[in-house]
Residue, then its C-alpha position, 0 to 999 in steps of 0.5 A: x519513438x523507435x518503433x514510429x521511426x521503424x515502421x516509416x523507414x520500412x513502410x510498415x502500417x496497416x489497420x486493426x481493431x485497437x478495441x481489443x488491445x485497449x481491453x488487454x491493458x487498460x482493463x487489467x490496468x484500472x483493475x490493479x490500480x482499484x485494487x491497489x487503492x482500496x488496500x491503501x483505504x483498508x490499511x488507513x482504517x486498520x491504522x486507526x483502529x490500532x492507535x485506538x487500541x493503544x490509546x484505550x489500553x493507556x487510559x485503562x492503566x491510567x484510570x485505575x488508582x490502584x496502579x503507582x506511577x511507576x507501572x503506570x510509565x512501565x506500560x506507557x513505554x511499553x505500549x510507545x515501544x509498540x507504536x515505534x516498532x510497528x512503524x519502523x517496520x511497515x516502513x522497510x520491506x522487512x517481513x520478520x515480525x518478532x520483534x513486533x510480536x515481543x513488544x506486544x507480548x509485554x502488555x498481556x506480561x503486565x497485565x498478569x504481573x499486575x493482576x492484582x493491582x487491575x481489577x478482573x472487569x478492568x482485565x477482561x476489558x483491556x484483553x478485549x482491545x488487546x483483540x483489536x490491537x492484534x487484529x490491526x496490527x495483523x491486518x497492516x502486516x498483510x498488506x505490507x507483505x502481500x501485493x496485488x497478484x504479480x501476474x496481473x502486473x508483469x502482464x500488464x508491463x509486458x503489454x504496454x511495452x509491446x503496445x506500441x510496436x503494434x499502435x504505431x502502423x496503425x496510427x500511421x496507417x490512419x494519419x497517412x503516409x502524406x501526412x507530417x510524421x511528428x503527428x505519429x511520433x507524437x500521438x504515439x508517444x503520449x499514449x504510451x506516457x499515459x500507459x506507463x504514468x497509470x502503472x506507476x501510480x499503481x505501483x505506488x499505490x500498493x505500497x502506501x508506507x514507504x513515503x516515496x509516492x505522492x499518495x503514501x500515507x503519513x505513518x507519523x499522525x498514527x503513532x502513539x505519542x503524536 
């Protein structure tokens, strides 16, 4: 609105091409946000594949009837610690993993304390989901640590908050000086609305985990004990 205001009060207006200017954000701007939403389907399947690694390992230890009930709940709490742990911590913006790391350490800590008790086949069985469980939890820490490149982001902000001072001569150089001024206030106006709503559906998009946007996923129906 300020830069409409300004351009009437000292008679600025003239035309270019906005092809250009429309190619400098919205195409760097659709860019993030694909970006941003394919990190958002990956982190689902990652999800998915890392409670079912804990579910499989549960029903290993659950099946084997050479394991008393009490290692039987001993595991069961290790692996809920996991799940707990992992979601707490895709939930904050805290990048230290140890803790995670400790938990999960516990079940291969088990698995030989308990060797005897699970079979070699049953071991070399839950070792290999051990594999995917790592995996999905490496996998779901990358993307809550990396983002989409920062540059791309700061360029595409700089260009949307530049944007109207050069959109708005333009606008009134084609609408005309005759012309009712609220057309220009208000054409203006929603374009840059448009710009800035598309920005932060991508920034809400690329942190799925927080549950401050419309989007995020739901970490509760991927926790072990649902």
């Amino acid at each position: 609105m300020i830069a409409v205001f300004v351009c009437y009060y000292y008679d600025i207006s003239f035309d270019i091409d906005l092809t250009l200017l429309s190619i400098a954000i919205i195409f760097p701007l659709v860019f993030t946000i694909r970006g941003s939403f394919r990190r958002r389907e990956k982190a689902l399947e990652h999800l998915s594949q890392f409670r079912s690694a804990l579910k499989t390992l549960y029903y290993f230890i659950m099946s084997s009837d050479t394991i008393i009930s009490e290692k039987r709940e001993e595991i069961e709490g290790i692996l809920n610690n996991i799940s707990e742990k992992t979601i707490v911590h895709l939930e904050n913006h805290n990048a230290d993993v140890q803790d995670v790391d400790s938990h999960i350490n516990s079940v291969y800590q088990f698995i030989i304390d308990n060797k005897e008790s699970i079979g070699k086949s049953v071991r070399e069985k839950m070792f290999r989901f051990m594999s995917d469980l790592h995996e999905a939890i490496d996998n779901l820490f990358a993307i809550h640590t990396h983002r989409t490149p920062i540059s791309l982001k700061a360029y595409c902000k700089v260009f949307i908050y530049i944007f109207p001072a050069i959109y708005s001569p333009t606008i009134i150089f084609h609408i005309g000086k005759g012309h009712d001024q609220f057309i220009a206030y208000f054409v203006v106006v929603l374009t840059e609305f448009i710009l800035i709503s598309l920005y932060n559906i991508q920034d809400h998009l690329e942190y799925p985990f927080d549950n401050k946007g419309l989007d995020d996923i739901k970490l509760e129906g991927f926790k072990f004990d649902r």
